[in-house]
Biotite code that builds the C-alpha atoms (Angstrom):
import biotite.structure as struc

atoms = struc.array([
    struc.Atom([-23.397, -42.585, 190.316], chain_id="A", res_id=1, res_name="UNK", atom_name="CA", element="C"),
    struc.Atom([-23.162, -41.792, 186.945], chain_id="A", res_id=2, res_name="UNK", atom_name="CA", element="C"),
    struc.Atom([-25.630, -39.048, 185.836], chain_id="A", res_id=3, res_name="UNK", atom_name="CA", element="C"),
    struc.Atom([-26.191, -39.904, 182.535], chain_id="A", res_id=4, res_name="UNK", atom_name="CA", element="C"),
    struc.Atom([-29.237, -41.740, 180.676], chain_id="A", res_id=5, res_name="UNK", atom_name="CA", element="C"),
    struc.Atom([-28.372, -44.620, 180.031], chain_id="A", res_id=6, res_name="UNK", atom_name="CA", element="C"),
    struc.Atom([-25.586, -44.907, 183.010], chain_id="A", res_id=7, res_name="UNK", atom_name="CA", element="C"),
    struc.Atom([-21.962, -45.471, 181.299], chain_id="A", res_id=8, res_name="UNK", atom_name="CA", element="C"),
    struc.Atom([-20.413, -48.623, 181.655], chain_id="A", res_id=9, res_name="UNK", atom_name="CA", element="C"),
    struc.Atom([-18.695, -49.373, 184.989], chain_id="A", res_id=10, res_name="UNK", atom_name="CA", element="C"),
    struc.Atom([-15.293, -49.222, 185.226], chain_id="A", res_id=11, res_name="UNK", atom_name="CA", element="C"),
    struc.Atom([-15.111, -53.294, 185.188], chain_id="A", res_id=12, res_name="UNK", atom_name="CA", element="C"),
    struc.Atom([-17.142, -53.504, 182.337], chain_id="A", res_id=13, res_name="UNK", atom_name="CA", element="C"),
    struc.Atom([-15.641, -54.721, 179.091], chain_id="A", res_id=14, res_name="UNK", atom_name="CA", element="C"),
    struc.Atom([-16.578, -52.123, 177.580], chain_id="A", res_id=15, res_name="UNK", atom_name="CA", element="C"),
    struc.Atom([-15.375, -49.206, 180.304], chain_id="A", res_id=16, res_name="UNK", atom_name="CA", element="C"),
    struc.Atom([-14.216, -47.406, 177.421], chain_id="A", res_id=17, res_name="UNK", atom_name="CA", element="C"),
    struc.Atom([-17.761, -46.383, 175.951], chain_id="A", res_id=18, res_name="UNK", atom_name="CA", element="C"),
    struc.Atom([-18.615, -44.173, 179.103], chain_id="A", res_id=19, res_name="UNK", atom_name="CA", element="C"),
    struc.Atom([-18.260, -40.530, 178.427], chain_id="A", res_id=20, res_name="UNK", atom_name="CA", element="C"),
    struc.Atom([-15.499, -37.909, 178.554], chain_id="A", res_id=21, res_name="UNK", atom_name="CA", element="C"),
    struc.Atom([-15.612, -35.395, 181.321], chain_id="A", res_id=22, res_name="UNK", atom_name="CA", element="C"),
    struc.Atom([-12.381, -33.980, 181.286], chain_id="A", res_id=23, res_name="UNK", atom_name="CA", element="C"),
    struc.Atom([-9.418, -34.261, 178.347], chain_id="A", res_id=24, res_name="UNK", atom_name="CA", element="C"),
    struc.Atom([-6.030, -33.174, 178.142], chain_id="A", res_id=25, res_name="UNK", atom_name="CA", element="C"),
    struc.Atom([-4.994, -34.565, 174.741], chain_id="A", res_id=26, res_name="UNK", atom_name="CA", element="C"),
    struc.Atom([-1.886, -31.776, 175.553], chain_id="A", res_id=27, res_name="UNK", atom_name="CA", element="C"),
    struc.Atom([-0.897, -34.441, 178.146], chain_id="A", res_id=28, res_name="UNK", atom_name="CA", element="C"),
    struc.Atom([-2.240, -37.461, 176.439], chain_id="A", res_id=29, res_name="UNK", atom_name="CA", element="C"),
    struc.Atom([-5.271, -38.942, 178.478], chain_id="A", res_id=30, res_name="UNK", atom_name="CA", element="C"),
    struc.Atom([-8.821, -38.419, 179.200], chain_id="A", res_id=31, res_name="UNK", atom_name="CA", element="C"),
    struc.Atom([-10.845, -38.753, 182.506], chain_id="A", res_id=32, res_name="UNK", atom_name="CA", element="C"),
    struc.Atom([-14.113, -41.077, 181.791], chain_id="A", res_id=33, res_name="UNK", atom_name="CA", element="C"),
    struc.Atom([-17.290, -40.851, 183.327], chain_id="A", res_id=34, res_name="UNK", atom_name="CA", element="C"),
    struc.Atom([-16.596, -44.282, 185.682], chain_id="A", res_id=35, res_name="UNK", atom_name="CA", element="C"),
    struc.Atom([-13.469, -42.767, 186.813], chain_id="A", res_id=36, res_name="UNK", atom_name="CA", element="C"),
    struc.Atom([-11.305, -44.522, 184.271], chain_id="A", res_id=37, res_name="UNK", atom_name="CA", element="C"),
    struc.Atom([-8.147, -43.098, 183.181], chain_id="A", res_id=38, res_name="UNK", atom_name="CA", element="C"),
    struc.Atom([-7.551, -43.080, 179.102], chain_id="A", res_id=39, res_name="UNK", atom_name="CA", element="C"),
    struc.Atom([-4.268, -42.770, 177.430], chain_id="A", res_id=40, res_name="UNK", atom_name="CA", element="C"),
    struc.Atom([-3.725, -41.734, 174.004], chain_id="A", res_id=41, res_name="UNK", atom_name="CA", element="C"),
    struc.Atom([-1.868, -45.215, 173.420], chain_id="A", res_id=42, res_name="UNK", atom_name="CA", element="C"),
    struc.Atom([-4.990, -46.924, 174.727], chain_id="A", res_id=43, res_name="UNK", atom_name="CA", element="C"),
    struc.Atom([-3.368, -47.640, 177.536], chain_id="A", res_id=44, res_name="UNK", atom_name="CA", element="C"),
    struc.Atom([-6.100, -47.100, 181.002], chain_id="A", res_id=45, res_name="UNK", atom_name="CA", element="C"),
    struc.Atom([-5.520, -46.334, 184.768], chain_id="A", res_id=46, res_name="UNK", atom_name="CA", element="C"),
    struc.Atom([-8.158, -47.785, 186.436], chain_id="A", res_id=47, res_name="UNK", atom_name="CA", element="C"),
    struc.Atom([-10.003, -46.787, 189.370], chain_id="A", res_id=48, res_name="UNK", atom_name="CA", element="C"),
    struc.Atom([-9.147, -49.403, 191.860], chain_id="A", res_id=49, res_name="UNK", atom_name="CA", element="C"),
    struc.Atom([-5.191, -48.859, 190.738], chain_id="A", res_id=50, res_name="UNK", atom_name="CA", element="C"),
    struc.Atom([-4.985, -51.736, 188.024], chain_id="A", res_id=51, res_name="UNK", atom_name="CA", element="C"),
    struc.Atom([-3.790, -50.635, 184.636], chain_id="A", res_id=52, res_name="UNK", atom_name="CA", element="C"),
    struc.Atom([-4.761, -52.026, 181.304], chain_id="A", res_id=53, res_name="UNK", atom_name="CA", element="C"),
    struc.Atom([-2.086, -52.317, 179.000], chain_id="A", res_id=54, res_name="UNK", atom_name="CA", element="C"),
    struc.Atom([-2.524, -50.385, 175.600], chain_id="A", res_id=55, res_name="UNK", atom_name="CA", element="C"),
    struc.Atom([-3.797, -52.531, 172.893], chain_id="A", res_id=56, res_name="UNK", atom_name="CA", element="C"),
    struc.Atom([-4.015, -50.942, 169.614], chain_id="A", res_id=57, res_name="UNK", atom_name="CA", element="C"),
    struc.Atom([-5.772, -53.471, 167.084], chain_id="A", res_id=58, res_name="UNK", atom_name="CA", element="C"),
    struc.Atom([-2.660, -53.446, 164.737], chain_id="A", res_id=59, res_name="UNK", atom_name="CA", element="C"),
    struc.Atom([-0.863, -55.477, 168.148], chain_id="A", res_id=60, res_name="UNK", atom_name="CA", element="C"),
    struc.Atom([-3.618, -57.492, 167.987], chain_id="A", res_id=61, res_name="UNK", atom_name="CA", element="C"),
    struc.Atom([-2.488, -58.458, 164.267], chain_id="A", res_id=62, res_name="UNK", atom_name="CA", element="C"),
    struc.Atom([0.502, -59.444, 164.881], chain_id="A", res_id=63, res_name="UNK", atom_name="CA", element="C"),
    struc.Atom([-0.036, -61.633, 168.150], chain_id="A", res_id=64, res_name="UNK", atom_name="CA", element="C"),
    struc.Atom([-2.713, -63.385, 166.031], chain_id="A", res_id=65, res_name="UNK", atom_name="CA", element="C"),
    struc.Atom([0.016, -64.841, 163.491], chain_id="A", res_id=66, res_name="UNK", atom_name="CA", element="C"),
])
């Protein structure tokens, strides 16, 4: 499906978030990645299927960690 060599990650791949951009509207906040996933500016996703990833910035991360 994906056109590009090598293919992007799927959209349930851990690392969905390497495919490429094909469409932006950092106006609006989010970008549309090759696999179809949904990227907010907050690092939040839309995936898809319909789930949603929660944002996780790594500062968050920090701060759960202690």
């Amino acid at each position: 499906m994906c056109p590009h060599d090598p293919a992007c990650p799927n959209a349930d791949a851990k690392d969905r978030e390497a495919a490429r951009t094909i469409a932006t509207h950092p106006e609006q906040g989010w970008s549309l990645l090759c696999n179809g996933v949904v990227l907010f500016e907050d690092t939040g996703e839309l995936l898809p299927d319909g789930g949603v990833i929660a944002p996780h910035r790594p500062t968050d991360m920090a701060v759960n960690a202690a």
